[in-house]
C-alpha positions, 0 to 999 in steps of 0.5 A: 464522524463527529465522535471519531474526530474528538477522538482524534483531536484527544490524540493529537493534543497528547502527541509528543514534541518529538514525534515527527508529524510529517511522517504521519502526514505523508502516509495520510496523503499518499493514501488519499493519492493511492484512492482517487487514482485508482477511483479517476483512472476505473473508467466504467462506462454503458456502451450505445448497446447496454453493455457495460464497458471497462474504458481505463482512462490511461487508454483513452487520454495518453496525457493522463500518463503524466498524473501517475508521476503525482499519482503513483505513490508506493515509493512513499509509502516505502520511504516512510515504512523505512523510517518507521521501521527503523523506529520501532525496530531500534526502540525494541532492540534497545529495550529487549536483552540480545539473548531474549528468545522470540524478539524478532518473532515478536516484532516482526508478528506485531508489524504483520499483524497491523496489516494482515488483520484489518485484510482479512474481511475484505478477503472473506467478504469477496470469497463469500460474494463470489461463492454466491454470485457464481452459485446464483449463475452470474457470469464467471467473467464479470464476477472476476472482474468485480472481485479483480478490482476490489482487491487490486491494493492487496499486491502492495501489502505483500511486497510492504510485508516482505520488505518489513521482514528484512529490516533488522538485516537491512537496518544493521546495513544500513548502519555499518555501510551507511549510503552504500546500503542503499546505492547496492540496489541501483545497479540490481535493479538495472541488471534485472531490467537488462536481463529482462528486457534485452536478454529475455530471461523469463521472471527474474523482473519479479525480483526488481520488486526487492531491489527497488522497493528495499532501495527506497526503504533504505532511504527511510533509513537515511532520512531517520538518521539526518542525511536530509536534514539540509534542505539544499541537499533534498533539493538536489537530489530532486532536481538530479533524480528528475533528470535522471527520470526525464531522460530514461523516460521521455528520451528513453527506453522506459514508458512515461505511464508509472501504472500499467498503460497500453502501448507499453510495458508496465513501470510499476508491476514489475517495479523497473529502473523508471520507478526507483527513478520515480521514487527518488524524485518524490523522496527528494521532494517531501524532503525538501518540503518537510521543514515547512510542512513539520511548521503547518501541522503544528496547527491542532486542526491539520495535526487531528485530520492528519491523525484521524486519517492515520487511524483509519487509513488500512480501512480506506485502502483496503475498501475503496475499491469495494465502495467504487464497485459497489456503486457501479454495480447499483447505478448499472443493475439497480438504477439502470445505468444512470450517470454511466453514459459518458465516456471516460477522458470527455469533458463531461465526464471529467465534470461529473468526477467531483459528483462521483467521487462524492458518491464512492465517499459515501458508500465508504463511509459505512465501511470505516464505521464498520471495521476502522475501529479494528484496526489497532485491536490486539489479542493474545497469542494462541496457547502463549507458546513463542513461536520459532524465528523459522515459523514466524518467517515461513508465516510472513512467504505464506501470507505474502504469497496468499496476497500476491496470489489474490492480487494476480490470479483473483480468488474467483475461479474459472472452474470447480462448483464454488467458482472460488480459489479457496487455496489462495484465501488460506495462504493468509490464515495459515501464515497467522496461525504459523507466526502465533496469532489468529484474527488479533497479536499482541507480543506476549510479556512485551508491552509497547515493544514496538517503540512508539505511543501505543495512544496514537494510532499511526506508525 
């Protein structure tokens, strides 16, 4: 850890002015929000009779509905996924002559790249460790649930993956239409949610995960382009988007729960109006905080944490969950369910998260030693041939349903001798292979084409 932060630190100091560090920090945050959200609310417990029972602390504690406001940061991640989008996709049309064939190929496939690679391990781990367990007779149920739960973070990738693919269309809306652009998805979203839930048309919600994800994107857009710069205005914006919140939810139709709860309808899978909602109230207030949180990381020591953060950050979400069902798995089959006597939402337990999430960081660590440092590896394009626009697109559906696939249906199967769905683990690897890349991308002839300093792992 020691030689990753003087790593970190050596980027930090050749940070450019210009660059706009809250961005960066904002992702930062929002994942160690995403990781002790999903490590709080797993509730995993041994019952009086030995069985281990999966009490989800939303069902148990209905106050805790309330944290998933601060918890539930996906619109975040789509604000700043806007901006920097927005960056890098400018940068490189600035650069590249309009005729030059393959830009947006090249593009988009560096994007997907710098999410599908550090995916696959994880994929490939848990389809190995489900052929083994079902073949070593373990039940089929608990190695769902196991593998179920590791992968949970895969969903948010392939709606971020699909949004990406859109950016050169919306961005060019964005700039022709300005905040029209953006208000367009308000009333998709509430038609989608009217047909959804008042005249009962089956699976149109699923599309509210375009209309309100690329509604936040857009706000990316705006927040680039300066719209926020006044901070009584971001202000506002909070104060009138948590009204709007407050009233559809507390004294309306849509549940408090920003994460899928009992007692009601999910807000966040399928996103609904109550998110979009959600997300401007966020968007509103790391706006308005963002003059004295550019003025905090020009301190060197918050700026390194933020960087080393940035470095490693698709190796935390994508294997903190892993490390969490890593250690249920060794205190209730190894060490006979120690610590796992507490009911989740008690006050004992509640005692005990600071020792437990001490325990989960500690399994992870190896983890990020592991595979961190792979995270912004590139490598040549197959046979160096440009891959048509229509292939690279058909590559990104193919990787986006692999990961939906893998996050709704798990790649642990009820039936067949393997007990794996080796169809959904091929989706990724057949949408690398159609966008041109293998294990690694990197843009043929096009170096820093993305627009930012290839030094500084972020963005």
């Amino acid at each position: 850890m020691l030689t990753m932060w003087s790593k970190a630190r050596e980027l930090a100091e050749l940070t450019p002015p210009e660059r706009n560090r809250w961005v960066d920090f904002l992702r930062a945050v929002s994942i160690m929000a995403v990781v002790i959200g999903h490590w709080l609310m797993a509730g995993l417990y041994v019952d009086a009779s030995g069985e281990l029972r999966r009490g989800d602390l939303l069902s148990v504690a209905e106050w805790t509905h309330w944290l998933t406001w601060g918890f539930q940061v996906m619109p975040v991640f789509f604000l700043v996924g806007g901006y920097s989008n927005s960056v890098s996709w400018a940068a490189t049309t600035a650069k590249a002559p309009r005729d030059q064939d393959g830009v947006y190929r090249d593009w988009l496939a560096s994007r997907v790249q710098r999410l599908i690679t550090p995916t696959f391990p994880v994929l490939l781990l848990w389809a190995a460790l489900a052929l083994i367990l079902t073949q070593a007779g373990l039940p089929r149920e608990q190695i769902r649930m196991a593998t179920e739960a590791a992968l949970i973070p895969v969903w948010f990738l392939a709606v971020y993956l699909l949004v990406t693919a859109f950016t050169p269309i919306a961005y060019r809306a964005w700039q022709r239409f300005g905040w029209l652009s953006f208000a367009v998805f308000i009333p998709a979203a509430m038609l989608t949610d009217w047909l959804t839930f008042t005249a009962k048309v089956p699976w149109v919600n699923f599309t509210n995960f375009l209309w309100v994800f690329l509604g936040i994107h857009q706000l990316g857009f705006a927040w680039r382009a300066g719209k926020f710069a006044a901070t009584w205005f971001a202000w506002v914006w909070f104060a009138v988007s948590l009204a709007i919140l407050v009233s559809i939810t507390v004294f309306g139709f849509y549940p408090v729960s920003m994460v899928s709860a009992p007692g009601g309808f999910s807000n966040s899978l399928p996103p609904t109006l109550a998110l979009f909602a959600l997300g401007a109230v966020q968007i509103g207030l790391v706006l308005a905080l963002e003059p004295a949180g550019r003025r905090m990381l020009d301190h060197v020591g918050i700026w390194t944490a933020t960087v080393l953060m940035n470095g490693m950050i698709m190796t935390v979400f994508l294997w903190h969950l892993t490390a969490f069902v890593l250690v249920m798995t060794v205190a209730w089959l190894v060490l006979g369910g120690v610590g796992l006597d507490t009911v989740p939402g008690t006050g004992a337990w509640w005692a005990s998260r600071p020792l437990w999430i001490a325990v989960y960081i500690l399994a992870l660590l190896p983890m990020i030693a592991i595979f961190a440092r792979h995270e912004r590896s590139f490598g040549p394009i197959r046979g160096g041939r440009t891959v048509p626009r229509l292939r690279a697109v058909l590559g990104v559906v193919a990787i986006c349903a692999g990961l939906g696939a893998t996050a709704g249906l798990t790649i642990a199967s009820p039936e067949g001798v393997s007990g794996v769905r080796w169809w959904v683990i091929a989706l990724p690897l057949v949408g690398a292979a159609l966008m041109g890349f293998g294990p690694v991308y990197r843009p043929r002839n096009r170096p820093g084409s993305s627009g930012e300093p290839p030094e500084l792992p972020i963005r």
